[in-house]
Structures are given as C-alpha cells and as structure tokens.
N, C-alpha and C positions, 0 to 999 in steps of 0.2 A: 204252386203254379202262379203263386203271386209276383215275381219276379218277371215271370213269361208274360204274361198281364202288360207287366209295368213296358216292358222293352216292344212289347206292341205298340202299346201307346207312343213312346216313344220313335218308334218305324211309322208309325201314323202321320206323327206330327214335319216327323223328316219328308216325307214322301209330298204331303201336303207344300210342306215348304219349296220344295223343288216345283212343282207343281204349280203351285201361284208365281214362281220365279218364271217361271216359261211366259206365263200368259201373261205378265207384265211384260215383259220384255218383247213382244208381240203387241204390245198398245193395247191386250184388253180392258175394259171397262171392268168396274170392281165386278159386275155380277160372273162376268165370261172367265175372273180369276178366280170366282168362290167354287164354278163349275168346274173350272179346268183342277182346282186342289183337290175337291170333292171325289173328282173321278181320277186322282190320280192315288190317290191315298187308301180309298176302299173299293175302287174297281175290278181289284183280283179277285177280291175277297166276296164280294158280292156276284164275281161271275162266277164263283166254284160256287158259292149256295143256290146259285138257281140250278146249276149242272148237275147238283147232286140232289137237288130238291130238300132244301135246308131253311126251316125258321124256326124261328124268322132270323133273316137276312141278318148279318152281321151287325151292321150299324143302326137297323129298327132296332134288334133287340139291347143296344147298349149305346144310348144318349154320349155317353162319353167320347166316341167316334168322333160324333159329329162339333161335338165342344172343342175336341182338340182341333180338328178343322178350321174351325174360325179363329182361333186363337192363332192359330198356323198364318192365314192369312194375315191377319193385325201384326202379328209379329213377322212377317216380311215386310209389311208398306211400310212401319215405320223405322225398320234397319235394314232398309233392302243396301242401300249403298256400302253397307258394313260387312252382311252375310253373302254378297254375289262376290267377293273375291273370296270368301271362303273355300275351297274349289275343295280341297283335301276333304276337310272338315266334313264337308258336305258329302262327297264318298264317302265317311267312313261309317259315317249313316244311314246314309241308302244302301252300303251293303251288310251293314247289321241288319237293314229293314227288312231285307230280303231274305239273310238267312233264318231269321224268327219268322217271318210268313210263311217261308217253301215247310218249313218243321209244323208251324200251326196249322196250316194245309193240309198236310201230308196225314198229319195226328186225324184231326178233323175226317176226310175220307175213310180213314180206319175205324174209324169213331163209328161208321157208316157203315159196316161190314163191305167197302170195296174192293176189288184187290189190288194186290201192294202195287202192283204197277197205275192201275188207275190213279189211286191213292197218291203216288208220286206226280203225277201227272198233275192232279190236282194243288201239290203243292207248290210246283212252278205255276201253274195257271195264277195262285193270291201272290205270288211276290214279282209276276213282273207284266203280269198285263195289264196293271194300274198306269205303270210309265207306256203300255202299248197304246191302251188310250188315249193317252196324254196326249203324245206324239204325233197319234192321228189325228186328231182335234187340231192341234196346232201344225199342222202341217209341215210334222218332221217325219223322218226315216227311224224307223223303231230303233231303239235302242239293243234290240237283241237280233234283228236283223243285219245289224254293221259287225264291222273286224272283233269289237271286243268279246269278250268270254263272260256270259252275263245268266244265260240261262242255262249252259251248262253244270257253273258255275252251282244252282241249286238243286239239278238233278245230281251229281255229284253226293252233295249237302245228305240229298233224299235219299243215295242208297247207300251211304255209311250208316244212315240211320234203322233202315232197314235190315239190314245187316248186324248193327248190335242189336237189335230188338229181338233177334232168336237167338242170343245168348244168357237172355233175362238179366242183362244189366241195368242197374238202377235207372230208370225213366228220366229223371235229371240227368244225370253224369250223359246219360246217351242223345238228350237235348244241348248240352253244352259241347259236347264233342265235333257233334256231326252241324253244331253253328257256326265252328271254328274250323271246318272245313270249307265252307262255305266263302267265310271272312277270308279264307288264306289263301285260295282259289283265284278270287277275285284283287287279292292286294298286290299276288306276285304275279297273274299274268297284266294287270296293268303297271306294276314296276317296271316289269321285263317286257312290255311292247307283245305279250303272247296272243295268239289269234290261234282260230279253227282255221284249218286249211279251206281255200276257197277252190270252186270249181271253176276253173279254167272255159275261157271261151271257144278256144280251138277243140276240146272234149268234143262237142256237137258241131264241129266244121267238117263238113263231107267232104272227102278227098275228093 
C-alpha cells in the first residue's frame, strides 16, 4: 500500500494546488489561499470521516496532509505564472487525484462494514467534494454540477472495483484497474466534448 500512500500524497498536493490557484486568482490574501487549498485537498476526505464516524479524521491523524498542503501553497506563489498555463498537466492530476480518493473511499467505508453501495458513495464523497467546497467558497458553479463527467466518472471507478472484489482478484491489480477506469473515463469524455444528458426546460412546461 505504499504506493497507494504515495499517489495520495500526491492527489493531495495536486488538489491543493488547484485550490490555492482559484483563491489567488480571486485576489485572496495568503490566509483565504491556505484555506481555500486546505479545504480543497482534504475536504472529501474529512467529510466521509465524520459521515462515517472515523478517527481520527484523515489529516489529524497524518501531519503529512497537512505538510503537503503548505508546501502546495509555496509552490504555487512562487511558479504560479509557470504552473496556471499548465492546464493539461494539471488535469491529469486531479484526475489521478480523484481516482485514488473515490478507491481510498470506497476501501475505507468497507474498512467500516458499510454496504458496497454506501461505501461507493463514500468514495465519490473524498474525491470530489474537496473541489465542491472550493467552488463554493469561491463563488463558482461546482464542478460536478456543469456539462463535464466528473463524478460519474468515479462511481464508474467504484463499481469495476466492486465488481472485481467478488472475484478475489489480487487487491492491487483490482486497485490499479478500477483507477484506470476512472483516468480513461475522465480523459476521453473531455477529449471528445462527452456530457450527461441534461434535462430539458420544456420537460416541465405545461401545455
């Protein structure tokens, strides 16, 4: 699981990054950037541990969280001009981030004897209501609320995974699998412009 560890961290620091990129770009003050990374980075995570009644909380119980955090920070102010045209780069991190939190989630809730459907639920909750935060804070339109395929995207993730786990395939292999579902989800419908159908306004127009 050292690996899984590591690509958290990693999904940490990205999430943070984007995170501090917003509230900069918003004119916050450094404290309103350290909050707005803070809560962008472990707000999932921390909302599925109260949901499920879990501690300590993600980031109490692992200082490294929060280390990465600030470092997230300092390493925006000082290439922020460098990393905001990054745009790709920067997706292909936040959806790695996402497919190792919806998987850490999802483990986590089972961890908990929930059931798989909770469980899955829970693992959408760590990988993208850290950006739903965000976005309300800063006074955007969530990101899983618009056209793109986002949270889908790690329900999807959550039930391949589900799925090979009553085949008793190796724990790894069925983590790397169902992450890469997630990642390929998320790459081809924003290559190809792909959306959920939306609901029509004429739907609820009375003749």
């Amino acid at each position: 699981m050292e690996l899984i560890y590591v690509l958290d961290i990693l999904g940490t620091f990205a999430f943070a990054i984007s995170g501090a990129l917003v509230a900069s770009d918003k004119k916050f003050d450094l404290f309103g950037v350290l909050i707005i990374a803070f809560v962008t980075a472990v707000g999932g995570g921390m909302l599925r541990d109260v949901l499920i009644n879990a501690h300590p909380i993600n980031w109490i119980g692992d200082l490294n969280y929060l280390y990465t955090i600030f470092v997230a920070v300092i390493f925006t102010f000082l290439f922020k001009s460098k990393i905001a045209h990054l745009s790709k780069t920067m997706f292909l991190f936040d959806t790695i981030g996402i497919s190792v939190f919806t998987l850490l989630g999802l483990e986590k809730g089972l961890s908990y004897d929930l059931h798989p459907i909770i469980a899955l639920l829970m693992g959408m909750i760590s990988a993208v209501f850290g950006g739903v935060l965000r976005d309300v804070l800063t006074n955007k339109i969530p990101l899983i609320f618009e056209k793109e395929i986002y949270a889908s995207a790690c329900l999807a993730g959550g039930i391949v995974y589900l799925t090979l786990n009553q085949f008793h395939v190796s724990n790894n292999i069925i983590f790397i699998i169902s992450a890469l579902v997630v990642v390929l989800i998320r790459v081809i419908a924003v290559r190809f412009h792909l959306q959920l159908p939306k609901i029509k306004d004429d739907l609820f127009t009375k003749n």
